[in-house]
N, C-alpha and C positions, 0 to 999 in steps of 0.2 A: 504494500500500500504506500502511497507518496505522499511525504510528507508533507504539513502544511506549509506553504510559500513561507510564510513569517518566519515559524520557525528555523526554515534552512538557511533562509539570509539571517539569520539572529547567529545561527550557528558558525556559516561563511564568515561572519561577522567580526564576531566575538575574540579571536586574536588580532585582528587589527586595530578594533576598540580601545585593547587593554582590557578587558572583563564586559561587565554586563552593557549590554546598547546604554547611550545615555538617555534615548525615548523611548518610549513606548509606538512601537510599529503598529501600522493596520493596512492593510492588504486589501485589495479588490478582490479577493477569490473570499471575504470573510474572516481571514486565520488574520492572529493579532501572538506578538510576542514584546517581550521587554519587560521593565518596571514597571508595575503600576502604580501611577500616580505623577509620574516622567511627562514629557512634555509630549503632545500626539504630534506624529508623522504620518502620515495616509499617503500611500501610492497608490494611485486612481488606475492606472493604466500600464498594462507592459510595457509601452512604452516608455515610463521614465526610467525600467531598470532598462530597455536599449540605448537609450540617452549616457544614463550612468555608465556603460559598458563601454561605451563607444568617445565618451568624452570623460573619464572617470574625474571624478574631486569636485571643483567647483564650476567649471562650466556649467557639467550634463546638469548637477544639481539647479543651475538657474536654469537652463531653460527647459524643466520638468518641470521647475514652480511655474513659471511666467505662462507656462502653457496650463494648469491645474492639472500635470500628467503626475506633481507630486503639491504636496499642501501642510499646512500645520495648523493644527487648531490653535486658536485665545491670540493672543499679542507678539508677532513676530522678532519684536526685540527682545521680549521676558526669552524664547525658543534661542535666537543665537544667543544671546549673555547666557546661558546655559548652556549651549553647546560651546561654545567658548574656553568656558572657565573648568570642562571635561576635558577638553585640549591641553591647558596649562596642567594641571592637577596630574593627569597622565603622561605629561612630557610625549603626547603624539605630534609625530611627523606625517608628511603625506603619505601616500599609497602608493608603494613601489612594486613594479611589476611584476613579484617574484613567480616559480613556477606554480605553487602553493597559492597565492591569489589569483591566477592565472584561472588555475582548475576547479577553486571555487568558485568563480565568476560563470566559468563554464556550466557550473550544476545549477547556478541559479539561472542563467540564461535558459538553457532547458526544461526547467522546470516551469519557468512562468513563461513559453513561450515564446521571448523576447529575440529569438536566433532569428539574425539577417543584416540590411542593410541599417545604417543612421538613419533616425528619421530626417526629416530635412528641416535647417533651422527655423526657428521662431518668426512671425514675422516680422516682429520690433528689434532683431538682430541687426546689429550696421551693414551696410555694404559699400564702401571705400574703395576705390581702386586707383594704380595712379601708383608715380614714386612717392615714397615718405616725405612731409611735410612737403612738396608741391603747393606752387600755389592753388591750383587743381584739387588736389586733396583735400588739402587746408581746408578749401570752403566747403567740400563738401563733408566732413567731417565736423565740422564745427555745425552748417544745416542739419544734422542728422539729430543732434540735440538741442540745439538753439531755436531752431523753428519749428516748433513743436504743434505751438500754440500759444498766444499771449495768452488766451482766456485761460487755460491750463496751468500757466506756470503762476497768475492771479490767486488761483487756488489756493497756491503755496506758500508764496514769497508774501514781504509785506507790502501794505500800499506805494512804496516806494520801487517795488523789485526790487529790492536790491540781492543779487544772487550771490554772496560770498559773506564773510562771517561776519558778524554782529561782534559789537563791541559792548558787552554787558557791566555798567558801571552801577547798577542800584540792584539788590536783589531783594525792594517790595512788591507786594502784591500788585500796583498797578502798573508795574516797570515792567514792561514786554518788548516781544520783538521787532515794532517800529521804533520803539525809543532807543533798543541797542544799532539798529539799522542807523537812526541819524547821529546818534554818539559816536560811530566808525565814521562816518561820512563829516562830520566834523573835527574827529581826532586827527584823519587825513588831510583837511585843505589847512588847518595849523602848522600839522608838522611840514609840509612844503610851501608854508609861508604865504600862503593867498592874501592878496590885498586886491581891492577894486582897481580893475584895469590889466593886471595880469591877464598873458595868456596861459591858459591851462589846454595842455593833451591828455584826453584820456583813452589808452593803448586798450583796448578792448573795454567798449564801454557799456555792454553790458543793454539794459535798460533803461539806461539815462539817468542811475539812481546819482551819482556823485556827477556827470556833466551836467544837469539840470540845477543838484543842492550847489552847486559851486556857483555858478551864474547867477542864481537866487538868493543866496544866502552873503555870499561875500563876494560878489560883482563882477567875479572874473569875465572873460569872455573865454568860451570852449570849444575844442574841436574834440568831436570826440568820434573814433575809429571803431567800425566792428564789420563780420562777415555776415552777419545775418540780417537778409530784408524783412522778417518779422520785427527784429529789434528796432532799424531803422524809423520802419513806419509806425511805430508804437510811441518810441522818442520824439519822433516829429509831431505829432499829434499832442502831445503833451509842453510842447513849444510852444504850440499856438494857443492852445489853452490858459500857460503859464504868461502869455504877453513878452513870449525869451526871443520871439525871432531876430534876427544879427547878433543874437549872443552865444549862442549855441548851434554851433553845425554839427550835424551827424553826416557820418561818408561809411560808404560801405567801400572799404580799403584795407589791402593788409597792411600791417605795421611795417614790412619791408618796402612800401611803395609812396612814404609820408613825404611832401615834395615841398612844402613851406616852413620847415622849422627852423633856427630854432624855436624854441617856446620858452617860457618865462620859469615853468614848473611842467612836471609830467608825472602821471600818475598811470599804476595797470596794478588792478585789484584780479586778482587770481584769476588771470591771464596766460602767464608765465610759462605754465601746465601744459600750453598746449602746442607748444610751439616745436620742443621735441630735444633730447639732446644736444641732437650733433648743432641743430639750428639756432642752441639758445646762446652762442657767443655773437647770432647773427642780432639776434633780439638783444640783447645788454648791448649790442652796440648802436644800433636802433636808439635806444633810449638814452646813449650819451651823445649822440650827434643832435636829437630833438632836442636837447633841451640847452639855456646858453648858460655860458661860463658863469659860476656859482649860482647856477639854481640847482634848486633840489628836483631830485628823484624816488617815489616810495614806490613799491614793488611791492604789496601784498601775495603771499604765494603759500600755499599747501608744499610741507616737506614729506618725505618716504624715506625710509631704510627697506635694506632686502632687495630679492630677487624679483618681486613685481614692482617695477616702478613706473608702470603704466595706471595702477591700482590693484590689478587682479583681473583675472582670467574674464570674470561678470562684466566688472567697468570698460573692460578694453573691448568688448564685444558689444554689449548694448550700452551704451553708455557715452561715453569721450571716447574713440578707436585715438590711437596714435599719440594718446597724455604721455608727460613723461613729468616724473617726480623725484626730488634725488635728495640729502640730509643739506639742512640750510649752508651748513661750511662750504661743501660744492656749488652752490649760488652765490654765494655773497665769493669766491673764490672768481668766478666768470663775470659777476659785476665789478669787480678789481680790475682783471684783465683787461675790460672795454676802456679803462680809465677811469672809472667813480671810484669816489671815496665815501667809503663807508661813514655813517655820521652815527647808527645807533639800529640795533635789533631787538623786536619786541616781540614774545611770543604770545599766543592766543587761542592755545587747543583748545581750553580750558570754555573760550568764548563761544569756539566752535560747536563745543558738546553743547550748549544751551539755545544756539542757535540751529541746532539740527533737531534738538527735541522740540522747537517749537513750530519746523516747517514741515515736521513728523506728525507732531498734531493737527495743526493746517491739515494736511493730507487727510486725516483719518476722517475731522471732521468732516471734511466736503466728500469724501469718497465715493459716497453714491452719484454727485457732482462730475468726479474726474471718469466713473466708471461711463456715464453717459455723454460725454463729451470725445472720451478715447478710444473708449472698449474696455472691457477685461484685462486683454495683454497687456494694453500700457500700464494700466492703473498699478499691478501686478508688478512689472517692471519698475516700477518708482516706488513701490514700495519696498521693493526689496532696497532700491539704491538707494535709500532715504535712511532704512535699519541698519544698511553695511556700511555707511556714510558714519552712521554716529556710533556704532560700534569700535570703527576703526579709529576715531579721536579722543573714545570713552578709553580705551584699552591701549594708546598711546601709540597704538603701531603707524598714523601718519600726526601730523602738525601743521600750523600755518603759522606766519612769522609776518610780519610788517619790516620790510630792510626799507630805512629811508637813506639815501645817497647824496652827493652831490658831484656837481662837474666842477674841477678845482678852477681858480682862476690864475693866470699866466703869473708866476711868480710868488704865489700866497698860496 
C-alpha cells in the first residue's frame, strides 16, 4: 500500500530539516504530517512539488505560492519569522544535490505524480532581454516594476509615494508613515543644503515624492530623471495641481544621458540598486560630473552581504531583474573613486523595518483593492515581496544607508 504523500515528503524531508518539519504539511491527496500546532503549508497541486523539483529552494517555492500551486495559512510574516529562526536554530544551509536527495526527490516525484516537464513560469515573472544594464534593458527592466500601476502602488505607498525608506523620528501613536515619508524628505534637502533658487537633480525620481517636497517646501527649482512613463505622467499631473510648472521638470532619461549639468545639489534615493555592478562607477561618476564644485551629493541606497546581491532568486525574477546590492564600504569605496568626498554615513534599517510594516499593512488593508485591480498573481507577488522585504531588514541580512558626499572645490 503507498504511502500517504505527506508523510513520505515529511520522511524525504526530515534529514534535510534537521528533525521534525518546522510546519505542519497538508496535501491535496488529504494526508497531513508535521507538528501540530506549526505553522500550515498546503500544496494544492503536483504541480508545486514539479516547481520545487525542477527549481529546488527559493524560486520553485515562489512561484508555487504566487501561482496558489502552494499557500500558508494566518499571517505570512508570523510563517517566514518562523521558518527563519528554524534556519538559524539548526544552523541549515541550502539543499545540495546529493545522490540521497537526489533519490528522495525521485520517490516523491512519483509518488505525487509530478514526473515531467517544468511547468512554465508565472505570468508576473520578468522577461528582460538584451545585454546587462543596456540602455534597452534598463528601461525595460525598470517598466516591468515601475509601471505597474499608479492606482496600485497608491495602495501602498503614502500620499506622497514616496517609495524608499521613511525616516521615523517620533514613535507616538499619531506619528505614521506620511510623517516618517516627509521627515526623510526633509532630512534630505538639509543635508544637501537646499536654499530657494538652487538647482536640484533628482537621479531616479521616483514619484515626484522629494522633486515636488523640494520645489514646495524650500524653493528649489528641479529636474528630476526617471524610466518610467507611469511615473512621469503621475509627477506631471501633480505639477499642475501643485501650481510647480517651471519649477519642476520631469524627463524620462537615463542618468547616463543628463546633458545640462552641473547642478547646485543632486540627490538619488535608492536608485543606486539598479544600475548594476560593473555600471555603478558609470553612475558615481554620473553624479560627480552633475553636480558643481562643492555641492553636495546624498545617495540613499539599500546594502547586501552574501552570495545574492541581486536580493534573491524571488527578487531577481519577479521583482527588480538585474538589482545589484553590495556592503556600504564597496559604495562609498566607488563614490571615492569618481572623486566625492565622503562628508558623513547614516544608517537606517532600523527605519526601514517600520516602514515596510507599514506599507505591509497598507497592502493587507486594501487587499481585496489590489486583488481587483491586478488579479491574484500580482496581489500574491507583492505580498510575498512586501514579507521578504521586511524580513530581510528585520533579520539584518540587507540595510540602507544615507552617504551624503560632496564635489571638493579646486584647492580646498
Amino acid at each position: 500500500m503507498t504511502a500517504p504523500l505527506a508523510a513520505l515528503i515529511e520522511e524525504v524531508l526530515r534529514p534535510l530539516a534537521g528533525g521534525d518539519l518546522p510546519v505542519r504539511l497538508v496535501v491535496w491527496d488529504g494526508s497531513e504530517a508535521g507538528p501540530a500546532g506549526a505553522p500550515v503549508v498546503r500544496l494544492n497541486s503536483p504541480d508545486a512539488i514539479r516547481r520545487l523539483l525542477w527549481a529546488p529552494g527559493e524560486l520553485g517555492a515562489a512561484q508555487a505560492y504566487v501561482t496558489g500551486e502552494l499557500d500558508v495559512d494566518g499571517d505570512l510574516n508570523s510563517v517566514l519569522e518562523h521558518l527563519w529562526k528554524v534556519v538559524r536554530d539548526r544552523g541549515l544551509s541550502g539543499v545540495r544535490p546529493t545522490p540521497a536527495v537526489l533519490a528522495g526527490a525521485a520517490r516523491i516525484a512519483r509518488a505525487a505524480g509530478a514526473l515531467g516537464p517544468p511547468p512554465p513560469p508565472p505570468a508576473s515573472q520578468a522577461r528582460v532581454k538584451g545585454r546587462l544594464h543596456s540602455l534597452i534593458r534598463d528601461r525595460a527592466a525598470i517598466s516591468h516594476h515601475y509601471d505597474l500601476s499608479n492606482d496600485f502602488y497608491a495602495l501602498i505607498l503614502d500620499p506622497q509615494m514616496a517609495y524608499s525608506s521613511g525616516y521615523w523620528t517620533n514613535s507616538s501613536a499619531n506619528y505614521g508613515l506620511e510623517d516618517a515619508q516627509r521627515d526623510k524628505l526633509d532630512l534630505v534637502c538639509r543635508k544637501i543644503g537646499l536654499k530657494p533658487g538652487m538647482r536640484l537633480l533628482d537621479v531616479g525620481c521616483g514619484w515626484g515624492s522629494l522633486s515636488l517636497h523640494a520645489a514646495q517646501h524650500y524653493g528649489a527649482e528641479v529636474v528630476g530623471v526617471t524610466l518610467s512613463g507611469e511615473q512621469k505622467a503621475f509627477i506631471d499631473a501633480r505639477i499642475r495641481e501643485r501650481g510647480l510648472e517651471g519649477h519642476v521638470e520631469i524627463r524620462i532619461q537615463d542618468y547616463r544621458e543628463i546633458p545640462d549639468g552641473p547642478f547646485d545639489a543632486v540627490a538619488s534615493l535608492e536608485m543606486g540598486e539598479h544600475v548594476g555592478q560593473r555600471n555603478y562607477p558609470v553612475y558615481a561618476a554620473a553624479l560627480f560630473n552633475n553636480v558643481t564644485p562643492g555641492g553636495r551629493v546624498l545617495v540613499q541606497q539599500m546594502s547586501r552581504r552574501g552570495r545574492h546581491p541581486g536580493g534573491g532568486p524571488f527578487i531577481e525574477a519577479f521583482i527588480a531583474p538585474d538589482m545589484h546590492m553590495r556592503p556600504v564600504g564597496e559604495t562609498l569605496g566607488f563614490l571615492e573613486d569618481a572623486g566625492l568626498e565622503i562628508e558623513g554615513v547614516q544608517g537606517m534599517r532600523r527605519d526601514y523595518v517600520r516602514t515596510l510594516e507599514a506599507w505591509y499593512a497598507r497592502f493587507e488593508e486594501n487587499h481585496a483593492a489590489a486583488v481587483a485591480m491586478m488579479g491574484e498573481e500580482i496581489a500574491r507577488v507583492w505580498r510575498l515581496y512586501l514579507v521578504g522585504a521586511l524580513r530581510s531588514f528585520a533579520e539584518r541580512r540587507m540595510g540602507v544607508e544615507q552617504v551624503l558626499c560632496s564635489r571638493p572645490e579646486a584647492g580646498r
